[in-house]
LUMRO-806103 format. One record per residue (C-alpha): residue number from 0; residue in one letter; x negated, y, z. Coordinates in pm, 1 decimal. Each point is the difference from the previous one (the first is absolute). Layout:
N
pt seq = NUM | type = A | X = X | Y = Y | Z = Z
...
! end
This chain:
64
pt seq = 0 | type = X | X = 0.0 | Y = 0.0 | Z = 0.0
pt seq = 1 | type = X | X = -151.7 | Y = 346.3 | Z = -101.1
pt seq = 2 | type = X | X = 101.2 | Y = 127.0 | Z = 316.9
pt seq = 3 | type = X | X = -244.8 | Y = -247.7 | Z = 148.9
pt seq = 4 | type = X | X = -303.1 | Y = 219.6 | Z = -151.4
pt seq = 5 | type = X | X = 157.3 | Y = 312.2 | Z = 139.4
pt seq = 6 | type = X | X = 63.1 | Y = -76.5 | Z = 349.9
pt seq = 7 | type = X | X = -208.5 | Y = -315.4 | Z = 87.8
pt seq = 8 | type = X | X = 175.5 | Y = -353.4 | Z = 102.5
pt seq = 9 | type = X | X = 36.8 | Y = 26.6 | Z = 358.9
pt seq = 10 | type = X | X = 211.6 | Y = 342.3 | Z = -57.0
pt seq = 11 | type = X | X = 261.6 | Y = -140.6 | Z = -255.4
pt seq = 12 | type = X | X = 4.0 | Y = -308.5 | Z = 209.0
pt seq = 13 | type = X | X = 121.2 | Y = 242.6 | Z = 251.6
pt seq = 14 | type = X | X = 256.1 | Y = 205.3 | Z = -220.5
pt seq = 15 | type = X | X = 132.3 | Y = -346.4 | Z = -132.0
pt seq = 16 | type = X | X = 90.8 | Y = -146.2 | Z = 379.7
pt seq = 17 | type = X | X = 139.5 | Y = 369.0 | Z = 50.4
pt seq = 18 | type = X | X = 196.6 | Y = -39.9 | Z = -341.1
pt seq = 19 | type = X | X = 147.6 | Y = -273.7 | Z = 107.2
pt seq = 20 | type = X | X = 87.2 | Y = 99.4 | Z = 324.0
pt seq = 21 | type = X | X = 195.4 | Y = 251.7 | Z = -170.6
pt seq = 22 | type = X | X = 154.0 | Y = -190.7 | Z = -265.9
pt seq = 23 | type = X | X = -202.0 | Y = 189.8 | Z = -268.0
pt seq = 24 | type = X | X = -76.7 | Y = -215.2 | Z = -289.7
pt seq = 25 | type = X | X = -152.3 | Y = 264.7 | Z = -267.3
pt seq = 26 | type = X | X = -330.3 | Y = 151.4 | Z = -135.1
pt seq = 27 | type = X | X = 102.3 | Y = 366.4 | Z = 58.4
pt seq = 28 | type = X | X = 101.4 | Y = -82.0 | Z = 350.4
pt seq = 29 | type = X | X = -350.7 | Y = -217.3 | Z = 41.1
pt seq = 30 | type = X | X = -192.9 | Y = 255.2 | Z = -125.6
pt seq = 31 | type = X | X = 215.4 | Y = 294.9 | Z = 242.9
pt seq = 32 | type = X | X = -89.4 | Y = -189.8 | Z = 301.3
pt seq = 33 | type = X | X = -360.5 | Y = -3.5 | Z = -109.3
pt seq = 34 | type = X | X = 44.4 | Y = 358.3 | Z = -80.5
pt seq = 35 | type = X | X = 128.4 | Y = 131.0 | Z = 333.5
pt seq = 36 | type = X | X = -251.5 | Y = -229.4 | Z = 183.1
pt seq = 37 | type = X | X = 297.5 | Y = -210.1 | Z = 133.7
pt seq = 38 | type = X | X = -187.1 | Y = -314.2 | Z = -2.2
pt seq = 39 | type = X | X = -280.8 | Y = 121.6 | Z = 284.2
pt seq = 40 | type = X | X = 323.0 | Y = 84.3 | Z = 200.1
pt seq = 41 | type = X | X = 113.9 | Y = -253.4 | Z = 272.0
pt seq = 42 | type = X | X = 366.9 | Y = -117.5 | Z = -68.3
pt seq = 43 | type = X | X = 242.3 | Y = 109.4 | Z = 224.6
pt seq = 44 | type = X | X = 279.3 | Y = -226.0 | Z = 156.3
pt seq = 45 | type = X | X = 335.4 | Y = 88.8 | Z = 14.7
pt seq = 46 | type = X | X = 131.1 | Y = 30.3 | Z = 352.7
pt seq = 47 | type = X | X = 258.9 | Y = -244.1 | Z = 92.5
pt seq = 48 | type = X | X = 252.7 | Y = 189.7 | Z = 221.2
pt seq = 49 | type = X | X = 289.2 | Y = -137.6 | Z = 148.6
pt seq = 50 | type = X | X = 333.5 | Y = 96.6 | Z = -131.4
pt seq = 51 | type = X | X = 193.8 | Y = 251.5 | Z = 251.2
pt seq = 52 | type = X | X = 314.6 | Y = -168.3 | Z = 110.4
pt seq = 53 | type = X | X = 316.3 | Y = 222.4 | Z = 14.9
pt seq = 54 | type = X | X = 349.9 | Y = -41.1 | Z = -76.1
pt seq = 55 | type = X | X = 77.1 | Y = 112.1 | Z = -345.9
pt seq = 56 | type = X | X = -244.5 | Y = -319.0 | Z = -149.4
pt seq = 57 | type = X | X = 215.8 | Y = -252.1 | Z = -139.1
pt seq = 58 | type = X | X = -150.1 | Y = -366.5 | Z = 47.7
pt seq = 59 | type = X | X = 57.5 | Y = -259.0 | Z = -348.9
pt seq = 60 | type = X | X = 353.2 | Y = -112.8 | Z = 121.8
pt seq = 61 | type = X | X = 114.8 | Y = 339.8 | Z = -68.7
pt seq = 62 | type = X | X = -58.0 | Y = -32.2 | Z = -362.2
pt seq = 63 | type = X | X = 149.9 | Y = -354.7 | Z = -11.2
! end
């Protein structure tokens, strides 16, 4: 890949794991993350937060 000679191996190793990560399957958006240096980055998690309980959430046997 000719981005390969650009950037080195390691770094589109890098953009490719954070490609898929976030579902992006083209050159352009390869070569963006490369770009903006998103590779060298650390991946951020999404919290996981617990859903607030109150009374106007309907449960599934509402929609039954």
């Amino acid at each position: 890949m000719s981005l390969s000679r650009s950037y080195g191996d390691q770094r589109v190793e890098g953009a490719c794991a954070r490609a898929l990560g976030c579902g992006i399957s083209s050159y352009k958006g390869l070569k963006n993350i490369l770009d903006a240096k998103f590779d060298q980055v650390p991946a951020e998690e999404a919290p996981t937060l617990p859903l607030p309980a109150h009374a106007s959430i309907c449960g599934a046997a509402y929609y039954r």
